[in-house]
N, C-alpha and C positions, 0 to 999 in steps of 0.2 A: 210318826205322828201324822194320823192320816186327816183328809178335808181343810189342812189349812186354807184360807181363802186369799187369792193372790192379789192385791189389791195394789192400782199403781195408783197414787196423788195426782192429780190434772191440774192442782192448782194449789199454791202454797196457802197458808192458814189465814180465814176469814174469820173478822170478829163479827161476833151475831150482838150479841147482847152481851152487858159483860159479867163475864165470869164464865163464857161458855166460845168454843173454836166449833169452826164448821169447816171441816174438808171435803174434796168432791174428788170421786175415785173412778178410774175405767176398771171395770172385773174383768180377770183374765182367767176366769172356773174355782178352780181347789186343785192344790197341789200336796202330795204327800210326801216327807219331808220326814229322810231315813236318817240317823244319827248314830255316831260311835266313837265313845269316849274313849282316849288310851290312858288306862290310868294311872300307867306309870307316869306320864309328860304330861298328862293335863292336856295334849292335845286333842282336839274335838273333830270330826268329820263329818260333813253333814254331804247331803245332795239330796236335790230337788226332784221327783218323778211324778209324771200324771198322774201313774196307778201304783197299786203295794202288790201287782201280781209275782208270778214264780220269777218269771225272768228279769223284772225290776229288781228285785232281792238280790237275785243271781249277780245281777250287774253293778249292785251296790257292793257284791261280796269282795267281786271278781277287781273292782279299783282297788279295795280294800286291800285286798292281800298283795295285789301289784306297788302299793304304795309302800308296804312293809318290807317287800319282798326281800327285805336285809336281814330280818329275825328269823328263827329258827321254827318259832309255832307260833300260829295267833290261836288266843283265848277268847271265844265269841260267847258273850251272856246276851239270847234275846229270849222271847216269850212264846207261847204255845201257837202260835201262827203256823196253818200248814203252810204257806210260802214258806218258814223259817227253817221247814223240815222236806222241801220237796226232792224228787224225781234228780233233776237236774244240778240241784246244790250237790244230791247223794254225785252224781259222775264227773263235777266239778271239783271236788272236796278228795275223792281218789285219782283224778287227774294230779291232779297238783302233790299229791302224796307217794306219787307214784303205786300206788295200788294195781295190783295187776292180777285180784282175784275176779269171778264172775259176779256180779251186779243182781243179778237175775233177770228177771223181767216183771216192771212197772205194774202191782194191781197181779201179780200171778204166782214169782217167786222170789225165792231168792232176797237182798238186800232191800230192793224196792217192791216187795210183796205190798207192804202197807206203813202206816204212822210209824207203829211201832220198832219195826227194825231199821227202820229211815235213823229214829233218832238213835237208838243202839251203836247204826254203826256214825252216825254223825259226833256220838260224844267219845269215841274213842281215842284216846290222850297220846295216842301212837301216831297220829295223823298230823301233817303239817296243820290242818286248822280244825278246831274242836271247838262243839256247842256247846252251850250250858243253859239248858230251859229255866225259867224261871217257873215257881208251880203257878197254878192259873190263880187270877184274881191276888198274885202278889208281885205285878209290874213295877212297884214300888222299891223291889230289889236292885234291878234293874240302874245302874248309876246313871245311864243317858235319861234313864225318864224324867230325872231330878231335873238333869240338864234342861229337857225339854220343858217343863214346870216352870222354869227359872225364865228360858225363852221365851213363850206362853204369855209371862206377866211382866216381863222387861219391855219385850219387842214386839207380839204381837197383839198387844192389847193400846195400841197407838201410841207410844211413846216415842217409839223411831221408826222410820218408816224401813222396810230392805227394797231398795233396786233390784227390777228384773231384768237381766240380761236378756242381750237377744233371742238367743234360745230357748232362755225358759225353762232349760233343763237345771239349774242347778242356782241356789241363792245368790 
């Protein structure tokens, strides 16, 4: 969920007029704001990043599977985003698998020639962690978008405010 707007309360709720609140906010930019449902346990994972680049993704993957790291294979459903399918996830993703064939070379051969064998070898069910694209224009499939949807109109449409930590890295 990318551009959410980081907004912190300066000052608890003023009555204007009635039937209407007036809060006053410091911006702190737009944060994007990765999520990942397990659905087996209902538990959710989110974390906070600047950006939605390669190695933000990477870094969302890379807690991710550290935080599992008891299961045997993580099942990953996200969307046609080339971060979802880059360079890096591909030598992260046979790291972790122990993969010890050649890669290629990034943009020339082999694994990471381009998109398409990126996700080829990214969805292969042999591998400690496997993707599952959702087709374009159906994010809907997607169970964390619901999540986010639900987020969206709960929490970020001022109903409760979230605290940002010092860092800022993470809700």
């Amino acid at each position: 969920m990318t551009g959410v707007q980081a907004l912190e309360r300066i000052a608890n709720k003023q009555a204007m007029k009635q039937g209407y609140v007036e809060y006053e906010y410091t911006r702190h930019g737009t944060q994007c704001l990765f999520g990942g449902l397990d659905v087996a346990t209902g538990e959710v994972f989110v974390e906070c990043r600047y950006h939605r680049k390669e190695l933000d993704f990477l870094g969302v993957i890379t807690r991710l599977e550290n935080h599992h790291s008891a299961y045997k294979q993580l099942r990953i459903v996200a969307d046609n985003l080339n971060t979802h399918q880059s360079a890096s996830l591909v030598e992260y993703v046979a790291e972790v698998s122990g993969y010890d064939g050649d890669l290629g070379v990034k943009g020339k051969s082999g694994i990471l020639k381009n998109q398409q064998s990126k996700v080829v070898f990214l969805n292969n069910r042999d591998y400690k962690i496997t993707f599952f694209y959702t087709p374009k224009h159906a994010s809907w499939m997607n169970q964390i978008e619901t999540w986010f949807g639900l987020l969206a109109g709960k929490l970020l449409r001022g109903v409760v405010s979230i605290p940002l930590n010092a860092s800022r890295k993470s809700c």
